[in-house]
C-alpha positions as semicolon CSV with decimal commas, in nm:
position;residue;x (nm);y (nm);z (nm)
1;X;-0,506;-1,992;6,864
2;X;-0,140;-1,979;6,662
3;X;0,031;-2,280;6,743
4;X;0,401;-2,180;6,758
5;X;0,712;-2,454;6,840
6;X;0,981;-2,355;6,931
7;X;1,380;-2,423;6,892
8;X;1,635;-2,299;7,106
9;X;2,027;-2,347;7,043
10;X;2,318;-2,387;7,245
11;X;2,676;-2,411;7,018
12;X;2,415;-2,437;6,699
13;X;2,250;-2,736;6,834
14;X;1,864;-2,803;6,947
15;X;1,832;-2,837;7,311
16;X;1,577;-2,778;7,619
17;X;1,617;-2,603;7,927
18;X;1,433;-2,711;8,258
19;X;1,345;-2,348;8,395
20;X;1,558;-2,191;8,234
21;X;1,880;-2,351;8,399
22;X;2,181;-2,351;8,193
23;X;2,300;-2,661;8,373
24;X;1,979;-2,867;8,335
25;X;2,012;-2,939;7,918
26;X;1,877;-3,198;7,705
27;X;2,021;-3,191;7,362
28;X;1,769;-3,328;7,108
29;X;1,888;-3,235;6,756
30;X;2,221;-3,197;6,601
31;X;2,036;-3,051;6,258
32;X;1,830;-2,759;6,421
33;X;1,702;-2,663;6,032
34;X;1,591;-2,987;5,970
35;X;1,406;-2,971;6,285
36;X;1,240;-2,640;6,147
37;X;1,181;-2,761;5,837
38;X;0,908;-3,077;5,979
39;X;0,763;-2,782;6,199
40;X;0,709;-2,639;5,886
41;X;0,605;-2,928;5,712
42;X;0,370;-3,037;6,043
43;X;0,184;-2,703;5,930
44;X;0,381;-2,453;6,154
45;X;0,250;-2,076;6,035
46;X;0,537;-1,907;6,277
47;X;0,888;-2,082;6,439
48;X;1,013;-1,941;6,757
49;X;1,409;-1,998;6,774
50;X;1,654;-1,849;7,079
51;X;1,973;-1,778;7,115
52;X;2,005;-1,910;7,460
53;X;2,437;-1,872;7,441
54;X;2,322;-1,543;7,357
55;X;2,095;-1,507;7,675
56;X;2,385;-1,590;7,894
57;X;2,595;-1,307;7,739
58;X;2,860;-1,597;7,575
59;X;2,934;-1,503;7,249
60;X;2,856;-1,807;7,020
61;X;2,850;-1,729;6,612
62;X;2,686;-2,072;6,538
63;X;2,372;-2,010;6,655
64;X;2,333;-1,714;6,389
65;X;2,485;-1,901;6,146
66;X;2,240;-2,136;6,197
67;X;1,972;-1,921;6,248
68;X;2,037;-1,763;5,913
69;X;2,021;-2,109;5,777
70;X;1,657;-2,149;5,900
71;X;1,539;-1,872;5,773
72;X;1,674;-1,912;5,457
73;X;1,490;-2,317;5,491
74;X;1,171;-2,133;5,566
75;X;0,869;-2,027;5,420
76;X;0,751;-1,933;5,737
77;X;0,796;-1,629;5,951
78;X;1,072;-1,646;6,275
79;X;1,030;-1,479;6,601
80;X;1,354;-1,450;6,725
81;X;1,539;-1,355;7,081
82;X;1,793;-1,428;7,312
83;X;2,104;-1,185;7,348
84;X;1,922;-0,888;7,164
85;X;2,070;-0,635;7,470
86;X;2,111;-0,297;7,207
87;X;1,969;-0,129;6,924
88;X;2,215;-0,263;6,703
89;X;2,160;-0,627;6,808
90;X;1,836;-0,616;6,731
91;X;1,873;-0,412;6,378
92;X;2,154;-0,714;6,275
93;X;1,884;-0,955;6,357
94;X;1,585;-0,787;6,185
95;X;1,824;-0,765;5,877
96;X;1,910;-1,156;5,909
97;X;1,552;-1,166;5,812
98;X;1,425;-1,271;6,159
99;X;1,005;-1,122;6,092
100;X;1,014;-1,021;6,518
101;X;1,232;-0,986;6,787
102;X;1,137;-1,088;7,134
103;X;1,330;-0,866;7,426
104;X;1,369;-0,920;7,763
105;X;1,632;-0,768;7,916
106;X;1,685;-0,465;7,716
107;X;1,308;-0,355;7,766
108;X;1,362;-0,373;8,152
109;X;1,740;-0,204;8,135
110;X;1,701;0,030;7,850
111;X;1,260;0,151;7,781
112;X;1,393;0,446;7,549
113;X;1,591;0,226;7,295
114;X;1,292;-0,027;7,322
115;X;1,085;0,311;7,199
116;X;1,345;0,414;6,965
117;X;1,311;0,031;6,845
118;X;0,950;0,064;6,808
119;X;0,944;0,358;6,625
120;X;1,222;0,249;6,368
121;X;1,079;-0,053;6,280
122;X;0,713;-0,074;6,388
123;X;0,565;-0,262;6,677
124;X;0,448;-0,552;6,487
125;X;0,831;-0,634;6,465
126;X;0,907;-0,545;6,849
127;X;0,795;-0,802;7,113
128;X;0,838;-0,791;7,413
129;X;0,941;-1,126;7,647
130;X;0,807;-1,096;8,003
131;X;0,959;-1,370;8,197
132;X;0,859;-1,408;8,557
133;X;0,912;-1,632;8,856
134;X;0,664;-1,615;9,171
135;X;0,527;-1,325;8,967
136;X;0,891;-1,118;8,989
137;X;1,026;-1,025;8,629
138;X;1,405;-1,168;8,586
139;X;1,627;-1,077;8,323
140;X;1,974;-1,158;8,217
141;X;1,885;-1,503;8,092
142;X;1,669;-1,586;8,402
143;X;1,980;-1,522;8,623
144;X;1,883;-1,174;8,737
145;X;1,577;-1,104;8,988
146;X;1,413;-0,719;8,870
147;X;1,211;-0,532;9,164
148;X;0,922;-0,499;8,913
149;X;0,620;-0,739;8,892
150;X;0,513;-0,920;8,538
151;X;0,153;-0,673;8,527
152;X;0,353;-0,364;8,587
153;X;0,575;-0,434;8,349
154;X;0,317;-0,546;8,060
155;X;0,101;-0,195;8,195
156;X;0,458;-0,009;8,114
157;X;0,501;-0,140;7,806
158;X;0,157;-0,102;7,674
159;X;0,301;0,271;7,747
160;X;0,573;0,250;7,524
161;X;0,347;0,200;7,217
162;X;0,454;-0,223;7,248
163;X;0,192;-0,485;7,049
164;X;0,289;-0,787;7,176
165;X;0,456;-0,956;7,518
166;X;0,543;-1,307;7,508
167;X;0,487;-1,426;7,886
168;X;0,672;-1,710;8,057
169;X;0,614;-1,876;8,388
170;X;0,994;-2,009;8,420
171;X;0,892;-2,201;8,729
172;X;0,695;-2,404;8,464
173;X;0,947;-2,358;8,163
174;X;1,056;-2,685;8,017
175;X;0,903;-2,898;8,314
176;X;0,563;-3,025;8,162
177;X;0,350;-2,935;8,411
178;X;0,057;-2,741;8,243
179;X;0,107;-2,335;8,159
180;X;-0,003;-2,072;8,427
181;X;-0,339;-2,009;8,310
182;X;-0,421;-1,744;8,543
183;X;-0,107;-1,559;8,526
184;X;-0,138;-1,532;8,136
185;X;-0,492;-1,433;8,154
186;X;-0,403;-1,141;8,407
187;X;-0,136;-1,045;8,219
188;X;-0,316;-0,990;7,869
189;X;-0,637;-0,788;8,062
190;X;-0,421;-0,584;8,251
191;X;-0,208;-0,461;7,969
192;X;-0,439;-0,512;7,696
193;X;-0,198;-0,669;7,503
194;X;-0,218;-0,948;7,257
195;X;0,000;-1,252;7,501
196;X;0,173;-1,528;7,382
197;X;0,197;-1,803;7,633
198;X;0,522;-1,962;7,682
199;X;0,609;-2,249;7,935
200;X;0,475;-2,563;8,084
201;X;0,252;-2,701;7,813
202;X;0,241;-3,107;7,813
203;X;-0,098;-3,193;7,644
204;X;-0,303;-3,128;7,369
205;X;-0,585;-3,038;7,687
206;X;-0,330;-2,761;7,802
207;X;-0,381;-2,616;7,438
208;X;-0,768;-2,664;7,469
209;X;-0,742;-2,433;7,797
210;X;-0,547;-2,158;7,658
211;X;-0,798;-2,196;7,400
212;X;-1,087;-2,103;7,663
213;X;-0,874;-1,787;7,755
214;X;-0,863;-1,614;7,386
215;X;-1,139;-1,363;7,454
216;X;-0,873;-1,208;7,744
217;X;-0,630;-1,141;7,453
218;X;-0,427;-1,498;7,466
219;X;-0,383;-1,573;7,093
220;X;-0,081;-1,784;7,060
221;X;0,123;-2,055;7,221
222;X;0,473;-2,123;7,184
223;X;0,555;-2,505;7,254
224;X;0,870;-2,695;7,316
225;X;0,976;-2,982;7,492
226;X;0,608;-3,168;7,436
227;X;0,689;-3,144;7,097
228;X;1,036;-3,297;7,107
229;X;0,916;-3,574;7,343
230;X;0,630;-3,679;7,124
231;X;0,390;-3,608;7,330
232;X;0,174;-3,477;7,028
233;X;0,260;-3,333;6,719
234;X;0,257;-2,995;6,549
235;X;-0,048;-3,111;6,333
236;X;-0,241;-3,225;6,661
237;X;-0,178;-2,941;6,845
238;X;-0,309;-2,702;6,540
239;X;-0,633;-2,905;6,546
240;X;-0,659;-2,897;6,915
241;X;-0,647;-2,482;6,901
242;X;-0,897;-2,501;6,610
């Protein structure tokens, strides 16, 4: 299982969100590429970095800045999202160099341009982030509550010719309270899509149990806050998904 940590920026700096809550922030890091660059170092084969101004529709050019300056740190590829709402959002960002987008909003609001997307550039750069609470999709940077549930969507966008979803239980985002096992399991057998888990993990024995889930199509992990916390490192977690 890909071990994949994660930074997100507010004003170009590294912080944490507790579910998603704008007003619940934890700055960690004032050097977000230097951050990237021990990931790296810790043996980090992909970095996950969001825009999270971007999420919340306020404009906020240091967070590209910066995340131009971690990719150009980086051996490694970057999975990017956060304020990717058009076609040409997510073209600028491919063109930055970011190796995938993740969208959320835009595949709910808009399916054709998330075709159109797919088609341009392949769906091995296209990703889709499925973000649910009590099983309910939101969008908008968490703020919005959609109509349609996390398996219809992943069943839709299996549809639409997309790879990858990266699903998030935001209930469990950020809190350190163990990832939704089930949830991530159903999601990946109902779409038959390969899943990234996002959200919740706390312990190298969280990793170990996502582990046990691979077969369903579960093959990567993106982790946060445990990482900034010390509750393990990169390194441990990479030989706890070995």
């Amino acid at each position: 299982m890909l071990i994949i940590p994660a930074i997100d920026l507010r004003d170009g700096r590294c912080v944490r969100l507790k579910q998603g809550r704008k007003d619940q922030v934890t700055q960690y890091h004032d050097d977000p590429v230097q951050v990237a660059r021990n990931f790296q170092n810790d043996g980090a084969q992909w970095l996950h970095v969001v825009d999270l101004d971007g999420a919340f529709a306020e404009s906020n050019s240091k967070n590209r800045q910066t995340l131009k300056e971690i990719i150009d740190a980086l051996d490694i590829p970057i999975q990017f999202g956060g304020g990717l709402r058009s076609y040409a959002d997510v073209e600028s960002a491919l063109q930055l160099g970011v190796s995938r987008a993740v969208l959320g909003t835009l595949a709910v609001e808009s399916p054709e341009t998330l075709k159109k997307l797919i088609d341009s550039f392949g769906a091995d750069r296209i990703a889709v982030g499925i973000d649910a609470k009590q099983g309910k999709v939101t969008t908008r940077g968490w703020e919005k509550s959609e109509a349609i549930d996390a398996l219809s969507l992943a069943r839709n966008m299996a549809d639409l010719g997309v790879a990858r979803v990266v699903y998030t239980d935001i209930a469990r985002d950020g809190m350190l309270e163990g990832p939704n096992l089930e949830m991530t399991r159903e999601v990946a057998r109902e779409s038959g899509l390969k899943v990234t888990a996002s959200g919740g993990i706390s312990s190298l024995s969280d990793i170990s149990r996502l582990k046990e889930i691979e077969d369903s199509g579960v093959d990567s992990v993106i982790v946060g806050r445990a990482l900034y916390e010390n509750r393990f490192t990169v390194a441990d977690a990479i030989r706890a998904a070995t």
